[in-house]
Each structure stands twice: as C-alpha cells, then as structure tokens.
N, C-alpha and C positions, 0 to 999 in steps of 0.2 A: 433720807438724804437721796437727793438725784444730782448726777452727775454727767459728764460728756467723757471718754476717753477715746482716744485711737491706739487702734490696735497695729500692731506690726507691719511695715508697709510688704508689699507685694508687690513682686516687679515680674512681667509676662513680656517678655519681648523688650521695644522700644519703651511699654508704657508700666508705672508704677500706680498703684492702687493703694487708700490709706483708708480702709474702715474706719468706720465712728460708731459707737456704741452708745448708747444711752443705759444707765444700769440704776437700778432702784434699790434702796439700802433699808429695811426696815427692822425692830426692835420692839419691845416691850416686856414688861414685868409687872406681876402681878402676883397675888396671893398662892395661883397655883406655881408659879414657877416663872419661865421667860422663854422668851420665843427671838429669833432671825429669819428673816428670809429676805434673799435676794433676786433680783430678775433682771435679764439684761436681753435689749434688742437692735437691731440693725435699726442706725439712723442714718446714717449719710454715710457717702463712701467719696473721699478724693483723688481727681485723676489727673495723671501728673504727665503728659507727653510732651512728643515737640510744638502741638500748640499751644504749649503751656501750664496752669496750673486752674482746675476749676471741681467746683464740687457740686455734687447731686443730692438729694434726699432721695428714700426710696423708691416714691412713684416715681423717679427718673425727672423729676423740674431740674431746673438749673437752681442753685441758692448760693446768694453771696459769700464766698470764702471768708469776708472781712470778720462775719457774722461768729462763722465757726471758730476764726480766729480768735475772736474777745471769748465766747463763753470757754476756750481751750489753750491760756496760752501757751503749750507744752506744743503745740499743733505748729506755731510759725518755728520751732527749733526744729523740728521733725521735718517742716517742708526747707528747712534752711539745710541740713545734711543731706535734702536728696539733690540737691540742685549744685552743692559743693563738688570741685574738680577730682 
C-alpha cells in the first residue's frame, strides 16, 4: 500500500508549512512466519503566506496544489482551517 499524508502544519512567522509524506505499507506470509515493514519519505511540502497558497516537491519545482489535492483529500480541509478567521 502507498499512500500520501500531511503531516502537522508548521507555522514560522507570517508563513505556515504543511509537509507531505509519501509512506509505503508492505506485508507477507509464508511458511516461515510473516513479515511488515514500513518506509516513509519527504514528498512535497505546502506553503501557505500572504502570497497565498502553493506547493513544492523536493527538488524545490513548483507542482500543481490541485494535484496534491485529488490524490489527498484530507489536504483541501487542512488548508480550509488555516485560512479560517
């Protein structure tokens, strides 16, 4: 199982930050027993100031928010509470 989640947002000053994670879910059984393991890594981070709302992947490109939004939609509630009064 692969997945996208954001992590806790982060606010430094005027500007908040909203990690994205990518984390890999893996499983198996067999004869001698069963196995887990997990791995997670920095995929994009959202940056949220007064020029508004925009996100990066790690090598620092610009990447469509809309994008992150469909594969996360927990992600448009999360940027809907930092932007509430």
């Amino acid at each position: 199982m692969e997945m996208l989640r954001a992590v806790s947002p982060l606010r430094v000053g005027d500007v908040t930050l909203v990690p994205i994670e990518r984390v890999w879910i893996c499983s198996d059984m067999g004869d001698g027993g069963c196995w887990i393991s997990a791995f997670k890594e920095a995929s994009a981070v959202v940056l949220c100031d007064a020029s508004g709302v925009r996100a990066f992947a790690m090598d620092s490109s610009e990447i469509p928010l809309d994008n992150l939004i469909r594969e996360m939609p927990d992600l448009g509630a999360i940027l809907a509470k930092l932007s509430a009064p």
